[in-house]
N, C-alpha and C positions, 0 to 999 in steps of 0.2 A: 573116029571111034575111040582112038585111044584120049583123046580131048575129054569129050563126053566120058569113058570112065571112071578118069582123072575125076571130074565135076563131082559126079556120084557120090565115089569113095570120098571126096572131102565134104561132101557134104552130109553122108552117112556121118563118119566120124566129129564132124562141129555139131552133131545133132547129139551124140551118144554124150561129148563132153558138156553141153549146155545141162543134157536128162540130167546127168552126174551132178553139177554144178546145184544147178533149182533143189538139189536134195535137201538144203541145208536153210532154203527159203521155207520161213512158216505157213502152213496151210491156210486158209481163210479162219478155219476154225481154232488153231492155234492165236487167233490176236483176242485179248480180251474186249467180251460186251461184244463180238461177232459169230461166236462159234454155240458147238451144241454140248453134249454130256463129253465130248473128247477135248474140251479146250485144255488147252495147259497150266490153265486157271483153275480148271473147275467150277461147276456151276453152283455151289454150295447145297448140292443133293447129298442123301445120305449114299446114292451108288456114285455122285461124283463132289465127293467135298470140296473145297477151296482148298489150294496152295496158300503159303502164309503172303506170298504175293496175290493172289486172287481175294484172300480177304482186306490185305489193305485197300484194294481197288473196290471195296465194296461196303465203306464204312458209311452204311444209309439206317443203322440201329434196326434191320429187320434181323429175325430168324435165321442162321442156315448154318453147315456143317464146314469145320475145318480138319484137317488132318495133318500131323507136324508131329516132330519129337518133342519130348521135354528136358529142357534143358539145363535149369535152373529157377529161378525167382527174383523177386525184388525186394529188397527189405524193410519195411514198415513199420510203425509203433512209435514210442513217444518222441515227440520231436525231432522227427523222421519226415521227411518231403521229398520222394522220391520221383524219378524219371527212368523212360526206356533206358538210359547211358548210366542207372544204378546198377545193373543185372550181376546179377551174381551168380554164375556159372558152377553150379556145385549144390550142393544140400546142406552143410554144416550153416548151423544160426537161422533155417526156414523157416518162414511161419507157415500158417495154413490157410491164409487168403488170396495167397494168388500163386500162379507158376509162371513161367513164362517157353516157349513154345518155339522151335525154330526149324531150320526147311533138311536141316541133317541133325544125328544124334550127337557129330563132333562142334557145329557151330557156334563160333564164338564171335563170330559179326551181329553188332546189334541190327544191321538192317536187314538181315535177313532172321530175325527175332521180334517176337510180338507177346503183350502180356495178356495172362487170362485171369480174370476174377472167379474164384470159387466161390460162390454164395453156401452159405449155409445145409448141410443137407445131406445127401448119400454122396454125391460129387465131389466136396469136399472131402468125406473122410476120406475116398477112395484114393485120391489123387496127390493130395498137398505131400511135398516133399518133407517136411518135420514128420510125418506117421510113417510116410513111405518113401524111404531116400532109393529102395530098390527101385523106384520108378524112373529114375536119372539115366536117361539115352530113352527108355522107351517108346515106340510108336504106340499115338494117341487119337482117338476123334473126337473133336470135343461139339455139342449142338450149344449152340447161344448169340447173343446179339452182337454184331458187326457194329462196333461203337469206338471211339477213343477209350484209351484207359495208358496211366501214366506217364499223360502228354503224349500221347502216340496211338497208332492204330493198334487195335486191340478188340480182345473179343470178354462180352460181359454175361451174367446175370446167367452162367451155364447150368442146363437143368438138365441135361445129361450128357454121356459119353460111353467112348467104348476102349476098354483097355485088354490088352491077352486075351481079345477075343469074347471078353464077356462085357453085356450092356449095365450099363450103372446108371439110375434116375430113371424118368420118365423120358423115355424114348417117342416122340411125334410122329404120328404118321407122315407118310410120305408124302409132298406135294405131289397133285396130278397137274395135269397137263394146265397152260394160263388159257381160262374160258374166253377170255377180257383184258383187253390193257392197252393203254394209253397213260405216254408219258409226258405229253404237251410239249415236246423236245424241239417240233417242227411248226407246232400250231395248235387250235381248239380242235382239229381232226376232224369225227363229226359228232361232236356236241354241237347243243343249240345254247340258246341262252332267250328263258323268256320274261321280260321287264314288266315285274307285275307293278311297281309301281317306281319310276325313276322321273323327279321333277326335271321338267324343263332346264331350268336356270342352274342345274349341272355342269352344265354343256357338254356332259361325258358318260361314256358307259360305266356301271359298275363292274362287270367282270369282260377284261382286256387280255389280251395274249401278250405276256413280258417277254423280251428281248433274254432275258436270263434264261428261258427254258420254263417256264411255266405257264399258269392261269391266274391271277390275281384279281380280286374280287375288294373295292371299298367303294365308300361315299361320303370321304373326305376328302373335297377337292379345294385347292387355294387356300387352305386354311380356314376352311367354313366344315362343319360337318351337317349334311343333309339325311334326313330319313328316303332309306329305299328298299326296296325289294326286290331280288333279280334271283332267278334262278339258272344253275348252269346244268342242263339236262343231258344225258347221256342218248346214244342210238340203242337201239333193243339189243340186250343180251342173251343169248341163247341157253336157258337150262333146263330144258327139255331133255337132254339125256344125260345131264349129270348126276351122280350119285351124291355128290356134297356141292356143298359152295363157299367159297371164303373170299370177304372183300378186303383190302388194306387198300390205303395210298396214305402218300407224304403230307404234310401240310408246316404251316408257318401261321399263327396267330397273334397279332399284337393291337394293341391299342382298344380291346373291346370291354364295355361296362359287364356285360352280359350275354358271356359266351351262350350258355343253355339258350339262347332264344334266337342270338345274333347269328350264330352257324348253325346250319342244322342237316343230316345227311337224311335224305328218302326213298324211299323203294314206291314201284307200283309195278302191275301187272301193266305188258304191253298195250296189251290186246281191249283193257279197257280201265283207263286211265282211274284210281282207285287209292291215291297216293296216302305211303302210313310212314309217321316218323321212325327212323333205326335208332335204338339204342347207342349211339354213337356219345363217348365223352370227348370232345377237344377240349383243349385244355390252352389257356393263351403262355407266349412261347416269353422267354424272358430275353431272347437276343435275335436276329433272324436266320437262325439255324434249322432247315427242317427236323420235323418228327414225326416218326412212326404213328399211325392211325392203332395200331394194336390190330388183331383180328378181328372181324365181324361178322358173325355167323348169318349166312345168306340161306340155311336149310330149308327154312319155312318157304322159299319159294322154288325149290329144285322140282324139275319137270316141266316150270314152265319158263315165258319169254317175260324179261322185265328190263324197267329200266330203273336206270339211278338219279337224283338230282342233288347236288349242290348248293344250298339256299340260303344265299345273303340277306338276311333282314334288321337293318337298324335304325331306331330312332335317333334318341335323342345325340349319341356317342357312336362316330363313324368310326369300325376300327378296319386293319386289313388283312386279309385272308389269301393266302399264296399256297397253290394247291399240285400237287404232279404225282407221277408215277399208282395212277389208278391200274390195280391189278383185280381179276376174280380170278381163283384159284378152287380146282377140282378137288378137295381135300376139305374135312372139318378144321374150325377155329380151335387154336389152341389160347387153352384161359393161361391169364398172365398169372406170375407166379405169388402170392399175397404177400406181404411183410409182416411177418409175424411175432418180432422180437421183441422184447420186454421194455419198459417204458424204461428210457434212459434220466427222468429228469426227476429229482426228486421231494420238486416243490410244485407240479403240473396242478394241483391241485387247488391252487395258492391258500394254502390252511395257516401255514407259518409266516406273520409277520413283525419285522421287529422297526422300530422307530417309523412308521407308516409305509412302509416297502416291505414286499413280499420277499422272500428270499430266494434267492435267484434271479429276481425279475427288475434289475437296475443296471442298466450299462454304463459301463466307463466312457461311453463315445458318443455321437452323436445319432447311436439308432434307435435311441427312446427318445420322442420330446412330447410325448403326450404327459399330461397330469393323471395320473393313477389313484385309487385311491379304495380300499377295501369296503366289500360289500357282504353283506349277509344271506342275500338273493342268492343262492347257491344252486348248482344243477347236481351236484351232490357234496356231502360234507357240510362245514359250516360257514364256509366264506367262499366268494368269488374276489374278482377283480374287476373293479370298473373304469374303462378306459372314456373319458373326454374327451369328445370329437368338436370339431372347428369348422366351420362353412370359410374359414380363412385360407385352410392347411390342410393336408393330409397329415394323421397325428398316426404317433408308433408306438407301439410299446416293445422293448426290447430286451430279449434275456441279457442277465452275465455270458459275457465272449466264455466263449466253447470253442476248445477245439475236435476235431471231428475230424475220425480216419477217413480216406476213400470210401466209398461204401453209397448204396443207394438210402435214402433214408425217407418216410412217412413220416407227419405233421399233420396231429388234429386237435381240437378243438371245438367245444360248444361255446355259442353266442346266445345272448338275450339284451335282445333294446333296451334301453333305460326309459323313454319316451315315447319317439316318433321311430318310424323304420329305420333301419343301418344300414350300412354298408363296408364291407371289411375284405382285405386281402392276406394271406395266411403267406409267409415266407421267412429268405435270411437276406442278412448282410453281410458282406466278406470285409472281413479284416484287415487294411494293409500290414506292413510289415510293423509302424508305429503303434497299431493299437486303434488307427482312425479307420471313419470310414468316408470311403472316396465321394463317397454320391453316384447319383446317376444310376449306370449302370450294375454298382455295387450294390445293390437292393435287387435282390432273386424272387419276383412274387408267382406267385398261382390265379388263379383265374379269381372275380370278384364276387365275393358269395353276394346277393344283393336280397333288399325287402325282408331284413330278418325284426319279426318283430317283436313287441314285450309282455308278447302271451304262450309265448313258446322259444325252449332252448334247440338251439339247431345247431346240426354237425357241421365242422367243416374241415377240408381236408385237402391236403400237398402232396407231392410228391418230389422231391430232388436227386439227385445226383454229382456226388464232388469227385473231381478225377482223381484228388492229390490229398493228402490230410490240410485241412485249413480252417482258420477260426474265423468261426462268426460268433452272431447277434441272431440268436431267434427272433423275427418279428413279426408282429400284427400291425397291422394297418387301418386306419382308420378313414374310410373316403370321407374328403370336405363336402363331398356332395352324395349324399342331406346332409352328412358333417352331423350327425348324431351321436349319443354318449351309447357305446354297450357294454354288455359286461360277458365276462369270457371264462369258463372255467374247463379243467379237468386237461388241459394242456398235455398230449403226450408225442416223445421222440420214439420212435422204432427204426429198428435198421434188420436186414439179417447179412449182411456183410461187412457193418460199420462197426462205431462203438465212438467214445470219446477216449482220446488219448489220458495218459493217466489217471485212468480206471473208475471214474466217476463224474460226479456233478460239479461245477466247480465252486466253491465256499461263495458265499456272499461276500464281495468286497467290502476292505475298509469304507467307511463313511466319509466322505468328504468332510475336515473339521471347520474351523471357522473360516468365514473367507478372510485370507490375509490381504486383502485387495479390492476394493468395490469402487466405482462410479456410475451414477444411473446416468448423468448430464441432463439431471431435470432442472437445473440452476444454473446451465452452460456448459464449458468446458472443464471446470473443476483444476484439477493438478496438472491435466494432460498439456500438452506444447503439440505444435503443426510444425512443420518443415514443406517450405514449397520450391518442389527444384525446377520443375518447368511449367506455365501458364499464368497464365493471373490469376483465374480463379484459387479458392484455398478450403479448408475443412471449416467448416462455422457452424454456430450454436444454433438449432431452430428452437425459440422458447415454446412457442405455439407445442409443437409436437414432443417438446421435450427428449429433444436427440442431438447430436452430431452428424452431418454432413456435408456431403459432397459433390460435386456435377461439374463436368467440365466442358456441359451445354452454355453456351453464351451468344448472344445475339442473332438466335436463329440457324446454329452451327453446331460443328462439336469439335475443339480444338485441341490440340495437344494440352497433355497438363500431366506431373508427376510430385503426388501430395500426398505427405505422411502426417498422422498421429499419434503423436506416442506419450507412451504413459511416465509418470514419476518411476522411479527404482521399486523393483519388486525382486521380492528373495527366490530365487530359484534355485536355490541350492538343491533340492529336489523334484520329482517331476509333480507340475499342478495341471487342475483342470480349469480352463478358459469356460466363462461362458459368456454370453454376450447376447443379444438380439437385432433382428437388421431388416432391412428392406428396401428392396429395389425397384425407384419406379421409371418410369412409368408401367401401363399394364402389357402383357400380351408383348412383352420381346424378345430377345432369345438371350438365355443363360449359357449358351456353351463355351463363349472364353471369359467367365466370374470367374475362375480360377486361375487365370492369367492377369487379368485386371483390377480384383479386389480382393487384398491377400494381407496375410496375418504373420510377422516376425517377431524374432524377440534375437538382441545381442546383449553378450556382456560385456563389452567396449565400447560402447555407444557413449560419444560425451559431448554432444551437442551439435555433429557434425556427423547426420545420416551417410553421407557420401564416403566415409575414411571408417566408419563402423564397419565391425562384420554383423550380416544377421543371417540367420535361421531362417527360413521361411518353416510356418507349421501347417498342417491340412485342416483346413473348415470343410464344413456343410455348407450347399446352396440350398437356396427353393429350386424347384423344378420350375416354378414359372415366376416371371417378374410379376411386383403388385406394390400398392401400399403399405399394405396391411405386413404388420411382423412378425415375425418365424425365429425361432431358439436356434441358436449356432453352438454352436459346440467344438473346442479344441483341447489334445493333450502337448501342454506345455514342458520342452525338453529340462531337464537341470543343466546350467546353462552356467549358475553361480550366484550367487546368493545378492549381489549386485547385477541383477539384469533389469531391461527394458524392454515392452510390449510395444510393437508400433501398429498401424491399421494403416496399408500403403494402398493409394487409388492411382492407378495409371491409364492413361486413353491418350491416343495417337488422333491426327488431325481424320476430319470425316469417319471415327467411329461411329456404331451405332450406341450412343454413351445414354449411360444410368445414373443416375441418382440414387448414390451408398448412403442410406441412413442409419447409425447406432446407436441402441441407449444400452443402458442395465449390464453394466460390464462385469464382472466378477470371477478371480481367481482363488480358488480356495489350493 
């Protein structure tokens, strides 16, 4: 007996210190993305807002509420490029675009700190620390979108909150309960998928279950693009007893000619299949970041059972569609907030032009190579702008560099064909730090306005978002296919949280004056000299084509080789502009290391012996794809010294997949 109480008693008391112990272990509902309205997260409800930790864990650009003190801001304005690790803890020198927000009223750990964008509005005036420095320590709620801002997790585009207890802006109704949702996290769930028309010689589906957590939907296989149709259909939805309805989900759009037709979302009654296109805009994505679908008002169909579909359909230009986090939600759509601010650009109109250039509308870089050239055709006022299009190239036109606060900002524009239909894309170009611009990826477009023709002016229109203040290149775009001439007027920039740094448009830049420097090599090599340090092959004249090149293809191979060009002494005692023409063939091969392999210097101790020089490397433009045919290059040459040299270096390692560098029409003004 006394054994056995022994037992008891210690087993009583390992049980009382375990209870004890587990105290400190979190609930199930304390982990985020497992719990309910009690997580320690927060659900981003208005009764249970997000911790500044629960909204960085939920930076998917939807809706929802955060709660945090105010702590300070971030400092902005000219020539100003801030990050989360600017914060300035206090009020003295605030502006009134942003605060920033932290998890106590004494916090001065940036990571426990997040920044907010005050857009334009009652929000603003209520909140920004330059009106109201009393606001410093206070508890805040702020309602707006789970996005980056500042290089960092942050919350944007806020259209209301709640301060001392009183609501400021438009306050949202409440989400009800999720009718619907699927996040493709595990699988297609139970969608279906029905192939209304997928060729044979695909050998593959159009919409597959990705390994990342999604649905992705194309009919670009092998580098062929096929015409298909596939639709990805949902199981019936229950809104029979709902009082509202609201659909979102995520998506990823790239590579399509024609989104309006290519993607398309639909609704039909279960019960007897009826199917009607939604109102839905996608919009294709400029990186493979998802984005927010917006709300879409499902009311016209509450009471009863529906389903949804998904619907892939492309001809001639396969692109790809990466789709998750379908939600219906028991609650009305709320409308996005418009951009209403005043036309920042003061020549959108293109009415003023001096020596055959619009003003404004000339870059110092490589994000204009289209030929421009004034028109009378106007959509109002007395002039437009007519941009020349290429079935060669995509052509640009591109403003004077701007720089441009943080801020969301709209971009629109009317078109009218000059001839045959067009095709145009509305966007910018970021800046590097030189003034160039990188390629590639440094061209931010919008979806493709297409079949605009020369019997009617048509709108078209952008939307962006920059985290940081940074300069671009407003541009149009001009697709080489049909590669038609249009003409574009009445250009305007809006923001309601931006603006341009230094308080305006920026002057039309000086004019390029004479070129101090030209060679087209319609006659050969001219002044220029080669340097070949490694292969046989070397740079030679093609008279035929009236160029300069290069290939370090030989006998069925592609071998090592390292060949320069370079020019006689050119004055760089200031900085110039390069410009040059070029082409790489053969067709259909990959550009993405031209800018490791065909590159542009200049030194000023260069004296006949590349290898003991020092040089420069400066930033060119590529084509996006290899071809024949030639495309305008464009570089900003450093001042260097008034005795410098331009060289054109070709390097390729044995078994690359090597190109053929062609140049003519060189010219340094």
């Amino acid at each position: 007996m006394k054994t056995k109480s022994f037992i008891s008693l210690l087993c009583l008391t390992l049980g009382v210190f375990l209870f004890q112990a587990c105290n400190d272990v979190p609930a199930p509902y304390d982990i985020p993305g497992k719990g309910d309205a009690n997580s320690i997260y927060g659900t981003g409800s208005k009764e249970s807002p997000y911790t500044i930790k629960g909204a960085a864990l939920n930076q998917n650009g939807g809706y929802a509420w955060v709660k945090a003190y105010i702590v300070g801001y971030i400092p902005t304005g000219d020539n100003t490029s801030s990050t989360i690790s600017d914060i300035v803890f206090g009020t003295e020198g605030a502006g009134t675009t942003n605060i920033v927000i932290a998890t106590s009223a004494d916090s001065k750990d940036i990571n426990n700190c997040m920044a907010v964008q005050l857009p334009s509005g009652d929000v603003r005036n209520a909140l920004n620390l330059q009106a109201h420095p009393e606001n410093l320590g206070k508890e805040v709620m702020l309602y707006g979108t789970m996005e980056k801002y500042f290089g960092s997790a942050g919350v944007k585009t806020v259209t209301a909150a709640i301060l001392d207890g009183q609501e400021i802006g438009d306050v949202p109704e409440e989400p009800g309960d999720a009718i619907f949702s699927e996040t493709f996290a595990e699988g297609m769930g139970e969608f279906t998928i029905n192939n209304v028309n997928v060729p044979s010689e695909m050998g593959s589906e159009v919409w597959t279950f990705d390994s990342y957590k999604y649905m992705k939907a194309t009919s670009y296989i092998n580098g062929v693009n096929y015409a298909a149709e596939s639709w990805l259909v949902s199981p019936a939805i229950n809104l029979t007893q709902a009082s509202a309805a609201t659909l979102t989900f995520d998506y990823c759009a790239r590579y399509f000619n024609d989104l309006e037709n290519n993607m398309t979302v639909w609704i039909t009654e279960a019960s007897n299949e009826n199917w009607q296109k939604l109102p839905v805009e996608i919009k294709d994505c400029s990186d493979w970041n998802f984005v927010d679908s917006k709300d879409i008002d499902l009311n016209a169909y509450k009471g009863k059972s529906i389903k949804l579909a998904f619907v892939y359909n492309c001809t001639d230009k396969a692109g790809t569609f990466e789709l998750k986090n379908i939600l219906v939600e028991e609650r009305n759509a709320q409308a996005d907030q418009p951009i209403t601010g005043e036309n920042l650009l003061k020549n959108g109109g293109f009415e003023t032009w001096e020596n055959g250039v619009a003003t404004g509308w000339k870059s110092s870089n490589s994000a204009g190579n289209a030929t421009v050239t004034q028109s009378t055709d106007a959509h109002a006022g007395s002039y437009s702008a007519m941009i020349e299009g290429s079935t060669d190239a995509n052509k640009r036109l591109g403003s004077t560099e701007i720089t441009l606060k943080a801020g969301t900002y709209a971009i629109k524009a009317y078109f009218k064909a000059v001839d045959a239909n067009a095709s145009i894309r509305l966007g910018y170009a970021v800046n590097e730090a030189d003034g160039s611009i990188a390629g590639g990826d440094s061209y931010k477009y919008g979806a493709y306005v297409n079949d605009i023709t020369k019997d009617t002016w048509v709108e078209a229109t952008h939307e962006f978002t920059l985290e940081a203040n940074t300069t671009v290149n407003l541009v149009v775009m001009v697709g080489k296919n049909p590669g038609q001439s249009v003409l574009i007027d009445d250009f305007s920039l809006q923001t309601n949280d931006g603006g341009i740094i230094e308080g305006g448009n920026p002057e039309q830049p000086e004019e390029p004056g004479d070129a101090i420097f030209s060679e087209s090599f319609a006659n050969g090599i001219g002044s220029f000299t080669t340097a070949d340090i490694t292969g046989e092959q070397a740079w030679n004249a093609d008279t035929q084509y009236k160029c300069m090149k290069m290939s370090a293809y030989a006998n069925g191979t592609s071998v090592k080789n390292e060949d320069w060009l370079i020019s006689p002494a050119i004055d760089l005692g200031k900085a110039r502009t390069l410009t040059f023409e070029q082409a790489f063939g053969p067709y259909n091969k990959s550009m993405d290391n031209a800018s490791q392999l065909y590159t542009v210097w200049v030194s000023n101790n260069y004296s006949g012996d590349v290898t003991t020089a020092t040089w420069t490397q400066v930033t060119i433009n590529y084509p996006a794809e290899s071809g024949w045919a030639f495309s305008d290059a464009q570089a900003t040459l450093p001042a260097v010294g008034a005795q410098a040299y331009l060289a054109f270096k070709y390097k390729n390692a044995d078994g690359d997949e090597t190109l053929t560098w062609e140049i003519k029409n060189v010219t340094v003004k």
